[in-house]
C-alpha positions as CSV (number, residue, x, y, z in Angstrom):
1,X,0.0,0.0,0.0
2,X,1.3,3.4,-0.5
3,X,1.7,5.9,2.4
4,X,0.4,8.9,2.2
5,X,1.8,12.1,3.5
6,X,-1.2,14.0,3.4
7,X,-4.2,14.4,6.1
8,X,-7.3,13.6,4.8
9,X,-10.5,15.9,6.0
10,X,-14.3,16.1,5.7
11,X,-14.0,12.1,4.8
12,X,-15.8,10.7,8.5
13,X,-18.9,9.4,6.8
14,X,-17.3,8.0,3.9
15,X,-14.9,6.3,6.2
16,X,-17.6,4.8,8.6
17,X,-19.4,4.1,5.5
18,X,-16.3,2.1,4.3
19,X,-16.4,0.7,7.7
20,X,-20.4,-0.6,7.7
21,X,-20.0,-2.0,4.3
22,X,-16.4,-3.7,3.8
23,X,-15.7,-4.4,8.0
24,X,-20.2,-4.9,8.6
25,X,-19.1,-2.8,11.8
26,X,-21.1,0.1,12.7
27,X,-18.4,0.9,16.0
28,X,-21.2,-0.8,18.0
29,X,-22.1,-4.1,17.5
30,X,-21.2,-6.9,15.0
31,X,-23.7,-6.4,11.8
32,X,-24.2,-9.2,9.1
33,X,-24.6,-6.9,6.1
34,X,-20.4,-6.5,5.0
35,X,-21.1,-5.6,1.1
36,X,-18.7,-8.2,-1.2
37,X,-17.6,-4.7,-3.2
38,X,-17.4,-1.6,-2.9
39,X,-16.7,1.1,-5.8
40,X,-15.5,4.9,-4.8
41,X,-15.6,6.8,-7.9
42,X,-14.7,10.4,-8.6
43,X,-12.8,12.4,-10.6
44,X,-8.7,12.5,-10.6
45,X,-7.0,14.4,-7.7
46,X,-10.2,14.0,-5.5
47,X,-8.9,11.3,-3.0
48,X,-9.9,8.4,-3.6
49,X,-6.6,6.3,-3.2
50,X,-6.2,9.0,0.6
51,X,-9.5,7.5,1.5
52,X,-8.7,4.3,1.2
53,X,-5.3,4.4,2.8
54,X,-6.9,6.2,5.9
55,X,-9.9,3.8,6.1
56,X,-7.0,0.7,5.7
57,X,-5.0,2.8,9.1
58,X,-7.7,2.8,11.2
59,X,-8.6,-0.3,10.3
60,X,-5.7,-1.6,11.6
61,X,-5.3,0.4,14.5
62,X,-8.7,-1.2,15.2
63,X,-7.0,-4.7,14.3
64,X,-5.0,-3.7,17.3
65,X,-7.6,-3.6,19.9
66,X,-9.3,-6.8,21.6
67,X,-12.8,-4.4,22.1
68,X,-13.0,-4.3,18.2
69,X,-16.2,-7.3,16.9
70,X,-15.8,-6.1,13.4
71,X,-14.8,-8.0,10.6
72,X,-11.0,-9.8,10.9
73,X,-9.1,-10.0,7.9
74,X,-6.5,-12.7,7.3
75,X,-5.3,-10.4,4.5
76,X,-5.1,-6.9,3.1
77,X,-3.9,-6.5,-0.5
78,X,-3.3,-3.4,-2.1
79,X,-2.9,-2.7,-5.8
80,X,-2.8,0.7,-8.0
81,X,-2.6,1.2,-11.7
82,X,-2.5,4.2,-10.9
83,X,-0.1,5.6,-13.6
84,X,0.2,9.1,-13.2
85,X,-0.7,11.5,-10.3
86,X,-2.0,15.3,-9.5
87,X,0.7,17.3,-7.5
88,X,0.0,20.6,-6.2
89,X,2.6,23.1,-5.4
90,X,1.4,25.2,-2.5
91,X,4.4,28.0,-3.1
92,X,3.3,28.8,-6.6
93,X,-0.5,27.6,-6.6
94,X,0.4,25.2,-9.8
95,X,-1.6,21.6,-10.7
96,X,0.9,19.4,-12.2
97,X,0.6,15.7,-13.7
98,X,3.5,13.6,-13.6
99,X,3.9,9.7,-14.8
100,X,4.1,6.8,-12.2
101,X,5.4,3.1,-12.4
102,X,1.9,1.0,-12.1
103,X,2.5,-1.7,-10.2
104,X,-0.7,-3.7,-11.7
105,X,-1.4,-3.1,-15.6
106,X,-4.5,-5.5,-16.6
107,X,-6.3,-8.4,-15.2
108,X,-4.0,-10.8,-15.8
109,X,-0.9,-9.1,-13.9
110,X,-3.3,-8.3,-11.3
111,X,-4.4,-12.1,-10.7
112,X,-0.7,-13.2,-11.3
113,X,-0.2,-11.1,-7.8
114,X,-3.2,-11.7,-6.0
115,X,-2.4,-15.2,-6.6
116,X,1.0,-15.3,-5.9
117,X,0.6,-13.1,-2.6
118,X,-1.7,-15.4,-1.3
119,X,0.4,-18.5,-2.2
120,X,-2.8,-19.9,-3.5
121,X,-3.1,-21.8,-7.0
122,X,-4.7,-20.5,-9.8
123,X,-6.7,-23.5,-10.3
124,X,-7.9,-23.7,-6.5
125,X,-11.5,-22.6,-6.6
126,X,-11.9,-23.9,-2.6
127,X,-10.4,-21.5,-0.7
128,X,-12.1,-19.4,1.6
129,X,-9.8,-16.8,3.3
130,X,-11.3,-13.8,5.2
131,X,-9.7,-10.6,3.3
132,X,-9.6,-7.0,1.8
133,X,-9.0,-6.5,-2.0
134,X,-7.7,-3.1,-2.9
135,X,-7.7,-2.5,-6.7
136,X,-6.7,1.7,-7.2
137,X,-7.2,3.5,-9.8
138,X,-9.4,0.7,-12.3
139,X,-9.8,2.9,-15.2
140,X,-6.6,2.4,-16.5
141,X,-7.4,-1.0,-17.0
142,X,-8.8,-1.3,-20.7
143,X,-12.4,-2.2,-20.9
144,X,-12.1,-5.6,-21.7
145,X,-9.7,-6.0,-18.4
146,X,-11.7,-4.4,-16.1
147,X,-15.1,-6.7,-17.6
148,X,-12.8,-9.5,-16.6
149,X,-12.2,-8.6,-13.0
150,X,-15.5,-7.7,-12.1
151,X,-16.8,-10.6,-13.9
152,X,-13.8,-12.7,-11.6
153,X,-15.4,-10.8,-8.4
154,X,-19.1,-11.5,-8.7
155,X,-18.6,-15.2,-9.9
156,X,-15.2,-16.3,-8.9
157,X,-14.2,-14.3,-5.7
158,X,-15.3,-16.3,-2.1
159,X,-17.5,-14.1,-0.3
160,X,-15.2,-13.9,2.6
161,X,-13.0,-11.2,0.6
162,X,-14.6,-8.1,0.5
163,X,-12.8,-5.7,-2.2
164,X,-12.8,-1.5,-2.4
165,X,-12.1,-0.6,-6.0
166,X,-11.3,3.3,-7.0
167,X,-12.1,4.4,-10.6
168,X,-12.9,7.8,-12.3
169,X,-15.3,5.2,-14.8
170,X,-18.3,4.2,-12.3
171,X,-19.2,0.3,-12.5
172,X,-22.6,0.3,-12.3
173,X,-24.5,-2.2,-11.5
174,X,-21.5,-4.7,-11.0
175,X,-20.9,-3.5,-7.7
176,X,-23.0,-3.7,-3.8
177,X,-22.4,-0.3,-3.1
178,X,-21.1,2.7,-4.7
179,X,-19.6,5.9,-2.8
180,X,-19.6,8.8,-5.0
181,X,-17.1,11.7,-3.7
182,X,-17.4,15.1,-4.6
183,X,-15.5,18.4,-4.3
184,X,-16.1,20.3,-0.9
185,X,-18.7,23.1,-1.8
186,X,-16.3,26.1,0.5
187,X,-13.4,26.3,2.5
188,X,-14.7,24.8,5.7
């Protein structure tokens, strides 16, 4: 997972939305109603990819803590294709995009790692390991790739692995919940 330098604000209900969908924790009680995926769309330079680093931080500062009934992952995997990023220089007020190495480029790289990072076999279709599946910045997959991993999530993925996927492109009906972020409306 990347780190991330920067303090994310004005997120709290997307967070504790994050945390009643993927975790089925509400801070209270256990619930039963965990969502298999979750999509967070928006447009580049919004925070997405922040959002999902903080809500993966808290989550495992609440990892840390015996009063925590939420959900328990056995495994938290993280992977962009992000491959370029907004970078704002506060001294001169200036939006800038520069390139970045993607660490995932299609379906097929991305399953080659999930695969491999779990020690699991391709062909095993029987495992059932509790876990969080991080796919950042989907819409630089090309269509036909990103058919093929939602298609892989609905049919393929065990419902024990809930997954977060960012994307500018929106995926519809494919996924349980959607979480739409916007721009803040002033300076507050």
């Amino acid at each position: 997972m990347p780190s991330c330098d920067q303090e994310i604000v004005c997120r709290e209900k997307e967070i504790d939305n994050l945390f009643n969908m993927i975790c089925a924790w509400d801070g209270k009680r256990v619930r039963r109603n965990g969502k298999h995926m979750v999509c967070i769309s928006a447009y580049g330079g919004i925070g997405k990819t922040v959002l999902v680093i903080e809500f993966i931080e808290r989550l495992l500062e609440c990892l840390r803590s015996s009063d925590y009934l939420g959900f328990r992952p056995e495994f938290i995997l993280f992977y962009s294709a992000k491959d370029q990023k907004l970078d704002y220089n506060p001294h001169s007020g200036n939006l800038s995009v520069s390139k970045m190495h993607q660490q995932v480029n299609g379906f097929d790289m991305l399953m080659d790692c999930f695969y491999q990072d779990l020690k699991l076999d391709k062909t095993d279709s029987e495992w059932n390991i509790p876990g969080i599946l991080v796919v950042d910045n989907l819409e630089t997959f090309s269509e036909e790739d990103r058919k093929k991993l939602l298609r892989f999530i609905v049919d393929d993925l065990p419902p024990s692995v809930s997954v977060i996927v960012t994307t500018r492109i929106p995926v519809g009906n494919e996924a349980d919940a959607d979480i739409p972020l916007c721009g803040f409306p002033n300076e507050s």
